[in-house]
PLY file of the C-alpha trace (Angstrom):
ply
format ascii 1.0
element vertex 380
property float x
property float y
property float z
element edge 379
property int vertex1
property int vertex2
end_header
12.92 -87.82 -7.22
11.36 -86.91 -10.61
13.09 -84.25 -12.69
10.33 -81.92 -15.17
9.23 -83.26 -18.08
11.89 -81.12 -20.59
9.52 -80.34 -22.75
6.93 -78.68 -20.65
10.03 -76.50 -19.55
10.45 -75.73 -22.55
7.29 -74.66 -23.31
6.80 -72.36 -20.12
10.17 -70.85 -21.30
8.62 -70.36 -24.85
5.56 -68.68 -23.29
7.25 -66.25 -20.42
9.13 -65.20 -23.51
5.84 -64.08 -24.96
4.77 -62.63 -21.57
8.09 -60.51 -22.30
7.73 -59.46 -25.64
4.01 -58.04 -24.65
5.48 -56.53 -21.35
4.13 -58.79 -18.38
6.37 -59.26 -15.57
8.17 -62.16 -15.54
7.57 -65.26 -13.00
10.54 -67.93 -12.18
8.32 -71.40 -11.74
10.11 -73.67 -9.67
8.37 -77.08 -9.67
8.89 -79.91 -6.80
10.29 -82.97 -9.10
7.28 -84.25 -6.65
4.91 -82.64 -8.49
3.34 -83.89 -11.73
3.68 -82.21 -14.79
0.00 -82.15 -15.82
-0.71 -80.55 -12.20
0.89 -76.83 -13.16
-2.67 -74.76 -14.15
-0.79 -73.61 -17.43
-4.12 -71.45 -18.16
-3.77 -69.57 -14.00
-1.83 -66.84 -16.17
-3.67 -64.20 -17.60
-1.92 -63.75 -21.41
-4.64 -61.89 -22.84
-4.11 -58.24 -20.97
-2.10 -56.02 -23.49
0.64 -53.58 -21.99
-1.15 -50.16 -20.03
-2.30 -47.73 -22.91
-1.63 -44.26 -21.64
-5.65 -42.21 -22.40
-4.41 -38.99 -23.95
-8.01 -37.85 -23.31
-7.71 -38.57 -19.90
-7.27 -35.76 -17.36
-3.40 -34.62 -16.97
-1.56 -36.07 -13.81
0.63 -33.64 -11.39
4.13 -35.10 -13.28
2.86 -33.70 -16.58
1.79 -30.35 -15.32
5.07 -30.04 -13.57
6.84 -30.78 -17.57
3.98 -28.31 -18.65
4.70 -25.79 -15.89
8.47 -25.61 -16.33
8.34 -25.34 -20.50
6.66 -22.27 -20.08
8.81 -20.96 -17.88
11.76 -21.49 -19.47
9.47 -20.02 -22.15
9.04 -16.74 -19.85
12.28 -16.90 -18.68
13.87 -16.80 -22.88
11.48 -13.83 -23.79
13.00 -12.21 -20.78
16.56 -12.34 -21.86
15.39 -11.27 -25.86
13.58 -8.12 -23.93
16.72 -7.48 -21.87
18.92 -7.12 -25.63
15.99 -4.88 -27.26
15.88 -7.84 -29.74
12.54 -6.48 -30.44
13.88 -3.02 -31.85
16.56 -5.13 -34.26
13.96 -7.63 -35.56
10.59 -6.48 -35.06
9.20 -9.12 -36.99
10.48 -12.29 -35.43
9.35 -10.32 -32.60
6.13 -10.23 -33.42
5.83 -13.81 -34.59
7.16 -15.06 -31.50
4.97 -12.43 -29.50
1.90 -14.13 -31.39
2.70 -17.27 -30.64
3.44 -16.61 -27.13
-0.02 -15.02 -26.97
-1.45 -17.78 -28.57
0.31 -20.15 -25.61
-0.51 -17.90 -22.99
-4.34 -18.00 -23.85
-4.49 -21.65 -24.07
-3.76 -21.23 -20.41
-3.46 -24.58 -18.19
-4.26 -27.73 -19.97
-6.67 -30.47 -18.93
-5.85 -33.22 -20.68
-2.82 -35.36 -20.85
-2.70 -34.84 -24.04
-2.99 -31.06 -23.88
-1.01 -30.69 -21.28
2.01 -32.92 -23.71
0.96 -30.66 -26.45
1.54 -27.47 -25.61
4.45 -28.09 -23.24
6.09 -29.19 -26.82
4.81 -25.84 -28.10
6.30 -23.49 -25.09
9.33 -25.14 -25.57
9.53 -24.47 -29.03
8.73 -20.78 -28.42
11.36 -20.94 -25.74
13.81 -21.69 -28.95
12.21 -18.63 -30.92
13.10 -16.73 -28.15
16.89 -18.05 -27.57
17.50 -17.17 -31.19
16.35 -13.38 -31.15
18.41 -13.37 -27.90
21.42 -14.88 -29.89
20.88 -12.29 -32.44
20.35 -9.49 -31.09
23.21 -10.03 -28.22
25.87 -8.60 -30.70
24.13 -5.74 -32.08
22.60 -4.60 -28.86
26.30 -5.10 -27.26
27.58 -2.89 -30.11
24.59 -0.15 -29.60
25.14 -0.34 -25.66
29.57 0.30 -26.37
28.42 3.85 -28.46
26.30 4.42 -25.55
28.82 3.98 -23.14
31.31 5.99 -25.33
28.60 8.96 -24.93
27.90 8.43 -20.89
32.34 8.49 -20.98
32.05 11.78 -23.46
29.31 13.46 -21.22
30.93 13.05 -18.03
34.41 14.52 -19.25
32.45 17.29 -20.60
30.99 17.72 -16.43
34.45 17.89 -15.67
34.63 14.00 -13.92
38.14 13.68 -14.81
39.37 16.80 -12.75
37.89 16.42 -10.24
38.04 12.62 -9.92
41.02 11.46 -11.80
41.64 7.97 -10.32
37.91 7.16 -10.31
37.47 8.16 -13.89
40.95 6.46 -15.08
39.99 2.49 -13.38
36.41 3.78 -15.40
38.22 4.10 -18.63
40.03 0.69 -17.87
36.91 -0.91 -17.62
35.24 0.85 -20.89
38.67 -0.52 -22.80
38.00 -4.28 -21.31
34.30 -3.45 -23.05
35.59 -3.09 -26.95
38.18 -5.89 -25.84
35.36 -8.83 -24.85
33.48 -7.44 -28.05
36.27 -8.14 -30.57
36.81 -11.07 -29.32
33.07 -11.92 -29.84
32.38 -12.39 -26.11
29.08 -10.36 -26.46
27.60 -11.29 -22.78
30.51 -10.09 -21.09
31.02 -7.30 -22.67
27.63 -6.34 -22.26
28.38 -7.02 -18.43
31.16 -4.70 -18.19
29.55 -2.31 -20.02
26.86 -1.57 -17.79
28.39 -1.31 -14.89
31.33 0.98 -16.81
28.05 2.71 -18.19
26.94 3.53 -14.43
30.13 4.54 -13.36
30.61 7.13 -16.12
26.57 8.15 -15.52
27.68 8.47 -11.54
30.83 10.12 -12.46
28.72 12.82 -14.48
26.32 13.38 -11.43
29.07 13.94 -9.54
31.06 16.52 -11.42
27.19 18.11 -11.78
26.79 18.68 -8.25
30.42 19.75 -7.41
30.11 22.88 -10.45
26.84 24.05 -9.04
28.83 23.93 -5.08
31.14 26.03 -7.44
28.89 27.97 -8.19
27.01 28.39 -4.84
30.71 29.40 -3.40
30.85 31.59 -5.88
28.61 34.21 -4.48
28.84 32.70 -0.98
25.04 31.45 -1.25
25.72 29.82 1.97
24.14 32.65 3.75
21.28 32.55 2.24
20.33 28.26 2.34
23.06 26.80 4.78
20.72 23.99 5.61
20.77 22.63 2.06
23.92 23.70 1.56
25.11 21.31 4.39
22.90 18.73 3.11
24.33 18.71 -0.53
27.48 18.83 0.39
27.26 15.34 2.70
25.17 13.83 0.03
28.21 14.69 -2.38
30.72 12.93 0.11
28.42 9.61 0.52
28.18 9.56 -3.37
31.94 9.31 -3.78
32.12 7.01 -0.82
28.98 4.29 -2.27
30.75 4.77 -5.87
34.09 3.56 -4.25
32.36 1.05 -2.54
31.13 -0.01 -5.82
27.41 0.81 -4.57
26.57 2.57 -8.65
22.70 2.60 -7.72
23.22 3.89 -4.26
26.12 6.46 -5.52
23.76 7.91 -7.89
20.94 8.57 -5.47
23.62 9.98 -3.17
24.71 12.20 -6.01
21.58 13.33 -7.69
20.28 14.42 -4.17
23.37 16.63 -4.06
22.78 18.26 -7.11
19.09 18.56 -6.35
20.33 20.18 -2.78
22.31 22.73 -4.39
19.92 23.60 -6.56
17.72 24.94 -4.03
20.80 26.69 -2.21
21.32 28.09 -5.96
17.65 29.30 -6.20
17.10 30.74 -2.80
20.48 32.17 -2.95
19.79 33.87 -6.73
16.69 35.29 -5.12
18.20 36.74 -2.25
21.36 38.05 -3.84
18.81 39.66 -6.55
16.47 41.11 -4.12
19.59 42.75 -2.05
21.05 44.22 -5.90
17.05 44.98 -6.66
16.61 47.21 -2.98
20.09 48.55 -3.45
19.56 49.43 -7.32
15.90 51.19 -6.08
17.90 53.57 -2.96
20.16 54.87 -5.77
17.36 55.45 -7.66
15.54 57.09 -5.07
18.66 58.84 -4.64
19.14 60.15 -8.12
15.44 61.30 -8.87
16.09 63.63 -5.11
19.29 65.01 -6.66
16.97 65.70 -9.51
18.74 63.60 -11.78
16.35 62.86 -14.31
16.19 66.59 -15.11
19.67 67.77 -14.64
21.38 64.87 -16.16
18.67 63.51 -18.05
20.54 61.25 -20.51
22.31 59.66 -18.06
19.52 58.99 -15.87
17.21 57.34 -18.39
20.37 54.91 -19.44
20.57 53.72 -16.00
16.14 53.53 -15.96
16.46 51.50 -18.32
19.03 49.32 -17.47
16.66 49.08 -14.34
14.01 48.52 -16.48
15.61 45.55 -18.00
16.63 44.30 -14.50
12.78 43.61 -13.96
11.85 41.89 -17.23
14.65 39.52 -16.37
13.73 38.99 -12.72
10.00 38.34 -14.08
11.11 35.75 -16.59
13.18 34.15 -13.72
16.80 34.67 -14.89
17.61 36.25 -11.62
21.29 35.87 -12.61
21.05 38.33 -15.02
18.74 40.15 -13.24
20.81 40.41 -10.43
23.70 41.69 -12.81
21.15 44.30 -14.27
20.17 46.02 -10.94
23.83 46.13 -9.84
24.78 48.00 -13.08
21.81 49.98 -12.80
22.54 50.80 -9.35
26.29 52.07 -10.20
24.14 54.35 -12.99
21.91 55.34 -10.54
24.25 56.41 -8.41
26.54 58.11 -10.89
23.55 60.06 -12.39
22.98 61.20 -8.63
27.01 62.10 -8.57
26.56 64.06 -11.77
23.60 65.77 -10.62
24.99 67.07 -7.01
28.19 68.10 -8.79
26.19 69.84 -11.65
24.16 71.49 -8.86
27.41 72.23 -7.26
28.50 74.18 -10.12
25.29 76.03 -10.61
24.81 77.39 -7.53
28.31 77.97 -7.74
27.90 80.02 -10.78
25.02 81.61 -8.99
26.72 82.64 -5.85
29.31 84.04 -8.51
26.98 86.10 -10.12
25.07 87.43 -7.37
27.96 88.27 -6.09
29.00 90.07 -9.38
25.38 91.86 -8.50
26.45 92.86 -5.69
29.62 94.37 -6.32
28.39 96.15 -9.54
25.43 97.48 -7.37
27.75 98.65 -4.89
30.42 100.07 -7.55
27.02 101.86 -8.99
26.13 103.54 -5.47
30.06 104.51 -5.23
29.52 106.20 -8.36
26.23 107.77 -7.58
27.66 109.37 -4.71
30.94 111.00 -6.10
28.43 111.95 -8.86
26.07 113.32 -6.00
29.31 115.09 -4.33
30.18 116.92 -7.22
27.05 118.71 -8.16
0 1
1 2
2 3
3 4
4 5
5 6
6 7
7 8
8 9
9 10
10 11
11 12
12 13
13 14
14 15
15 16
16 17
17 18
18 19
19 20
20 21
21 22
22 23
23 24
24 25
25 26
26 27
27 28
28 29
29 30
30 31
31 32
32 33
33 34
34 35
35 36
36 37
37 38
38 39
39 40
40 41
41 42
42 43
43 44
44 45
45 46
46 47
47 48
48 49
49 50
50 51
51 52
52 53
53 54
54 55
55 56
56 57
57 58
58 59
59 60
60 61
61 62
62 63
63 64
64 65
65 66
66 67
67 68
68 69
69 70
70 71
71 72
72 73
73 74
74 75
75 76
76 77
77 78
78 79
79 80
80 81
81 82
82 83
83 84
84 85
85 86
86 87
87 88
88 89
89 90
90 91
91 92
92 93
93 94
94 95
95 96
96 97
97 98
98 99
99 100
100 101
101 102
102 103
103 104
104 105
105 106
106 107
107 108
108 109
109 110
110 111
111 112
112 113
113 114
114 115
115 116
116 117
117 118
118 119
119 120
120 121
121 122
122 123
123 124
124 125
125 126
126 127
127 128
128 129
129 130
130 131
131 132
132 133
133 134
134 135
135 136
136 137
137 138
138 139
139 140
140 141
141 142
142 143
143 144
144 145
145 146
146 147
147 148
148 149
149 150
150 151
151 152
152 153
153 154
154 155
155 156
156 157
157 158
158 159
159 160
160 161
161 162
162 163
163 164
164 165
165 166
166 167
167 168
168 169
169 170
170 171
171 172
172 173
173 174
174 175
175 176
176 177
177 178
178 179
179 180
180 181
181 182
182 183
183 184
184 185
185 186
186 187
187 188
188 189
189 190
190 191
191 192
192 193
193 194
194 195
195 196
196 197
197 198
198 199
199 200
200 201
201 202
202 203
203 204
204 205
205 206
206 207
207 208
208 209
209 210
210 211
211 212
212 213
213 214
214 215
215 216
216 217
217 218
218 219
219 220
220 221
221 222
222 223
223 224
224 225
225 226
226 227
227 228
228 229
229 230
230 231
231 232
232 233
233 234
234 235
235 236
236 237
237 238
238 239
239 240
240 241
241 242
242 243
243 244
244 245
245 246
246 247
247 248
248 249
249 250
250 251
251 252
252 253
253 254
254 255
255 256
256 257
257 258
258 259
259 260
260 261
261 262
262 263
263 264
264 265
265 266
266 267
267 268
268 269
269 270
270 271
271 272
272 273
273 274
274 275
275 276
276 277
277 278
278 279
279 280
280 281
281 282
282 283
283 284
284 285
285 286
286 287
287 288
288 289
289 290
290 291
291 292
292 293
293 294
294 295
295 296
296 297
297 298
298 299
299 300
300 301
301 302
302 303
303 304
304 305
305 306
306 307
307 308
308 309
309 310
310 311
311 312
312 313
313 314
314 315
315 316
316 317
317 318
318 319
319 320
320 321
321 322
322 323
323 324
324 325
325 326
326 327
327 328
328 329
329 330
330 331
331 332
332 333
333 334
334 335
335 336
336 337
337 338
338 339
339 340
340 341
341 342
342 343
343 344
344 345
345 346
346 347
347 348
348 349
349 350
350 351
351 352
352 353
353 354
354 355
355 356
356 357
357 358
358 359
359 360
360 361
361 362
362 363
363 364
364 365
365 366
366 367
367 368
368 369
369 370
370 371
371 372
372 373
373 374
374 375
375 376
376 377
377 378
378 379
């Protein structure tokens, strides 16, 4: 057996080294000790290709337009979260820088090219970090701006009167709204801007709530029942559900619940204002009808025109569409009405009453003169 010639090892280690450095796969020759050196075909490899040059011009391949694809979402998805703080309204503009350059991106549209598509995948995701920084910050002044709005939802539904008639709900509310300025002092922004919204809803639903229950109140009030007891019904479930969703946790479905309650007894409160005001309006009218038979507007005149014109003023209201008032206008004016007719039949009383007096007086001085006439008569 003949071993390789050394050298010519050598040598085909020297030149698969080569083959390495310019990026050709590398081959393991194993030569029978059979087989004579100058037989290997030392020229059967091809040394003269260079390594695969990628052709930028070329058109771009489904992997790049997947990198291309994905940088502008995360683009999209970064000048979603800026929108969601209002970074906008606290640095209009960097807004409008990055809102040019996303512009810019967006018209490009979808590259072509491998090169293109390389190109402005770089760019998206560079606009992507535009967008991460307005979202950094504006995250701690829109947290700030969202606490004082939270701190007015919490002011406007203890001015509705949430707290009395809730007082659990509105306490574990409060608890929540303290855990807000907590996570903001301790600079965790994102969570506090978490709990703040839903705290935010609760107080909002809270407020509905209250809204509804004053104008039942209100409705009970003047037992407006009688006049709407459909929506009446109907408000009053609605107000149930929305306490039941809010414990539930259901904020968006609470709120519907609770803004069609209010919006239920607000038609029970407007049909019942106009029937309670046309009942007051017909009653006010008989007295009046009353009073102008008694002959009130001559015999007590004053107080006849004060109670015309209370009825008077009864109208203008009922036109404008305060039928509160109006109702409270034709019920005084009816009690006028009817006190002007009072006046009158008593005043009438007393006249004829005088007149009966002094007829009679007539009559007995007529009679006393015909008394007289005759003793005069008997004497002569």
């Amino acid at each position: 057996m003949k071993y390789c010639n050394r050298q010519d090892w050598l040598f085909g280690r020297k030149k698969y080294i080569r083959l390495i450095l310019l990026g050709f796969l590398i081959s393991f020759v194993f030569i029978s000790c059979k087989t004579p050196p100058e037989d290997v075909a030392t020229d059967s490899v091809d040394d003269t290709t260079g390594p695969a040059v990628e052709d930028l011009n070329g058109p771009a391949d489904a992997a790049s337009l997947q990198v291309f694809e994905d940088a502008r979402a995360g683009a999209e998805a970064a000048r979603t979260r800026a929108q969601g703080v209002d970074a906008a309204s606290y640095f209009p503009e960097d807004w409008d820088s990055a809102e040019s350059r996303y512009g810019e991106a967006d018209r490009a549209g979808s590259p072509a090219t491998l090169g293109e598509a390389r190109n402005r995948a770089d760019e998206w995701r560079r606009i992507t970090g535009v967008y991460d920084d307005l979202y950094g910050k504006a995250l701690p002044l829109f947290a700030q701006d969202r606490a004082q709005q939270l701190l007015a939802a919490r002011e406007a539904a203890l001015d509705a009167g949430a707290r009395d008639i809730l007082p659990d709900r509105f306490d574990a509310t409060d608890e929540l709204a303290q855990s807000v300025q907590d996570k903001y002092d301790n600079g965790d922004y994102s969570g506090a801007l978490a709990d703040g919204t839903v705290a935010y809803d609760r107080y909002v639903v809270l407020k509905t709530i209250a809204d509804a229950y004053a104008l039942k109140q209100e409705a009970d009030a003047y037992d407006f029942i009688t006049y709407d007891p459909e929506n009446y019904e109907a408000g009053a479930d609605a107000g149930n559900q929305a306490v039941d969703l809010f414990d539930q946790g259901s904020l968006a479905d609470a709120g519907e619940s609770a803004g069609e309650a209010v919006n239920r007894f607000n038609l029970v409160l407007e049909n019942g204002w106009i029937g309670y005001t046309n009942e007051r309006s017909a009653s006010a009218q008989s007295w009046r009808q009353a009073a102008l038979e008694a002959k009130a507007n001559v015999a007590v005149r004053n107080e006849y025109q004060n109670a015309d014109r209370t009825y008077n003023e009864a109208h203008v209201a009922l036109r404008a569409g305060n039928f509160a008032e109006a109702a409270d206008l034709f019920e005084r004016s009816g009690i006028l009405f009817r006190q002007s007719r009072d006046a009158a039949v008593e005043k009438q009383v007393r006249a004829e009453e005088a007149i009966r007096l002094a007829e009679q007086k007539v009559s007995e001085s007529e009679i006393n003169a015909r008394n007289a006439q005759e003793i005069i008569g008997d004497e002569e």
